[in-house]
C-alpha positions in Angstrom: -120.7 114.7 -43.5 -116.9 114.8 -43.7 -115.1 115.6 -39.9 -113.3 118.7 -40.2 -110.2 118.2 -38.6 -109.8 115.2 -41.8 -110.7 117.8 -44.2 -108.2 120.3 -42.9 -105.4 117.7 -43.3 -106.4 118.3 -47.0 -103.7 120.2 -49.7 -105.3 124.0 -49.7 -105.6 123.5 -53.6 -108.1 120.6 -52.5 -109.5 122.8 -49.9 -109.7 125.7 -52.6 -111.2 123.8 -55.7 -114.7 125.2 -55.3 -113.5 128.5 -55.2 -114.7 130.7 -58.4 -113.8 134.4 -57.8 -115.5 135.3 -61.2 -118.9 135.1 -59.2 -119.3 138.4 -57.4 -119.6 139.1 -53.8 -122.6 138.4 -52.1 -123.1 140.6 -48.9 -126.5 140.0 -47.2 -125.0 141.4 -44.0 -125.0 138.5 -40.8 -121.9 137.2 -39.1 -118.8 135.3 -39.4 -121.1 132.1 -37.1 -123.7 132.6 -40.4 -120.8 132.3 -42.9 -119.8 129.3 -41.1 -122.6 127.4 -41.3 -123.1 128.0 -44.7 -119.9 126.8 -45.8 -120.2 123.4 -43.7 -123.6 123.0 -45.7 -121.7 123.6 -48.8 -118.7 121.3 -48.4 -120.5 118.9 -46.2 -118.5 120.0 -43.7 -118.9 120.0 -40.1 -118.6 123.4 -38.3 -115.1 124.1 -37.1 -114.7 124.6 -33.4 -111.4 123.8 -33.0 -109.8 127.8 -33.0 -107.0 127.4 -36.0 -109.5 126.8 -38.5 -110.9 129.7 -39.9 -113.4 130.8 -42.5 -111.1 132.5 -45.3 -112.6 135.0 -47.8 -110.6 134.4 -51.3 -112.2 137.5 -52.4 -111.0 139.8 -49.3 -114.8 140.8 -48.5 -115.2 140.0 -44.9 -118.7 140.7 -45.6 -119.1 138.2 -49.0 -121.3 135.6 -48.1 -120.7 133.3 -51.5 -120.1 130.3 -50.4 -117.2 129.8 -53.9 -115.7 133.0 -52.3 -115.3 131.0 -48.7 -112.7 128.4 -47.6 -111.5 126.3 -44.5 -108.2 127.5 -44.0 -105.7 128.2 -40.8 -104.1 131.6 -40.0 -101.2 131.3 -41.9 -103.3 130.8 -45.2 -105.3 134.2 -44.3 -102.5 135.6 -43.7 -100.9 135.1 -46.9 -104.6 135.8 -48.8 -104.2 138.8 -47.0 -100.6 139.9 -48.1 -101.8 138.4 -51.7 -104.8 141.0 -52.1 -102.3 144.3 -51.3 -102.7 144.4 -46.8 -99.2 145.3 -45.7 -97.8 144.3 -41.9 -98.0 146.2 -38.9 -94.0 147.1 -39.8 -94.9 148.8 -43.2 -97.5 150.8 -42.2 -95.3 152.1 -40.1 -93.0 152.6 -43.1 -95.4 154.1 -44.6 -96.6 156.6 -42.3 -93.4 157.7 -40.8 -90.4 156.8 -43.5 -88.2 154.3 -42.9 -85.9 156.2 -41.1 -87.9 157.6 -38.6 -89.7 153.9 -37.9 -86.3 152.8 -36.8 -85.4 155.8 -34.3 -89.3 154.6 -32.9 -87.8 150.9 -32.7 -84.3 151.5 -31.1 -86.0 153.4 -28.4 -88.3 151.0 -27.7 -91.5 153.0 -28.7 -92.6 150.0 -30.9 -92.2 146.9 -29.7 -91.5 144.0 -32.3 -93.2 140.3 -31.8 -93.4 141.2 -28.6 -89.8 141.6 -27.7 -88.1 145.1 -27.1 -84.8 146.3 -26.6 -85.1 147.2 -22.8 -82.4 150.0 -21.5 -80.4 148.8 -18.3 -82.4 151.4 -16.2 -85.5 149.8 -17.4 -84.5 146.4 -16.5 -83.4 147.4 -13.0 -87.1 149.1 -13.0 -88.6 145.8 -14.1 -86.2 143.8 -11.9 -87.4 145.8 -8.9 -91.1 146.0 -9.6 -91.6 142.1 -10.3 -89.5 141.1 -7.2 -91.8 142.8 -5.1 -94.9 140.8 -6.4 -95.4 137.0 -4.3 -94.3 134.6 -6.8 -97.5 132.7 -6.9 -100.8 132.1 -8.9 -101.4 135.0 -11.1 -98.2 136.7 -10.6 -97.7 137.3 -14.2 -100.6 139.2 -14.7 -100.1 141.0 -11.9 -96.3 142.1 -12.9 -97.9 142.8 -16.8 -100.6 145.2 -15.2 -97.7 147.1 -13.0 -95.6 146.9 -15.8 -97.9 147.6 -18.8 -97.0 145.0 -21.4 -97.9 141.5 -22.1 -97.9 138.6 -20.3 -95.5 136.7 -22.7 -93.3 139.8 -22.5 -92.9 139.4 -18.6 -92.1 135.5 -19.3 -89.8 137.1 -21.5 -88.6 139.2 -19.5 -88.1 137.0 -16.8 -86.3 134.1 -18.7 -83.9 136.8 -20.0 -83.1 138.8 -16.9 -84.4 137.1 -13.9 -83.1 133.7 -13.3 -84.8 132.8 -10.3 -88.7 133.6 -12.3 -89.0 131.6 -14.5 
């Protein structure tokens, strides 16, 4: 049985080589941890555990169970199989629903927030500034001043790193 973390280390055209999309989709119903385990059978291949491996479906089918349909790869590969088979970003949905023009107006007024940043308004920081200064700066302060504030916690690191020297 190969180790997985040496197989991922692998070329993905290694990684892909059993792949034969010709075969059609097998959907027997079951999970992702079912999928798994047939794979690592497959490919002699332990199970993954480690979270940036991921079972990747060539074909698309999150339900295809065929095993020359399936493939160890990391987020960035089912990403791009994504993009490859016709999914579109969060961005260009957008697009899509609302024009391009109208998508921006959302994004300039801070409606849609991008990667997690957003252009925040000088009352809004002073808002911010005031509600996180009143929270004790110790353990599990950030999730506190994300509740109060409603966004993320990387957003009030963020936040903090950008307008609020002394939180860091």
């Amino acid at each position: 049985m190969q180790i997985i973390k040496d197989y991922m280390v692998q070329a993905k055209e290694f990684r892909t080589k059993h792949l034969d999309l010709s075969d059609p989709c097998d959907v027997r119903g079951g999970g992702s941890k079912e999928f798994k385990g047939l794979l690592a059978y497959y490919l002699n291949t332990e199970i993954p555990t480690e979270r940036y491996i991921m079972l990747c479906h060539a074909c698309n089918n999150g339900a295809c169970s065929n095993v020359k349909h399936l493939y160890w790869g990391n987020h960035k590969e089912n990403y791009q199989d994504y993009v490859d088979n016709g999914g579109k970003s969060f961005h260009q949905k957008m697009i899509d629903k609302y024009g391009i023009e109208e998508t921006n107006k959302i994004r300039c007024a801070g409606l849609l927030k991008s990667r997690g940043h957003s252009a925040y308004t000088q009352e809004q920081i002073d808002n911010y500034r005031k509600i996180i200064s009143t929270i004790e700066q110790k353990h599990g302060w950030v999730t506190k001043a994300a509740l109060a504030l409603n966004i993320s916690h990387t957003q009030v690191r963020r936040f903090c790193q950008k307008h609020m020297s002394e939180r860091n």
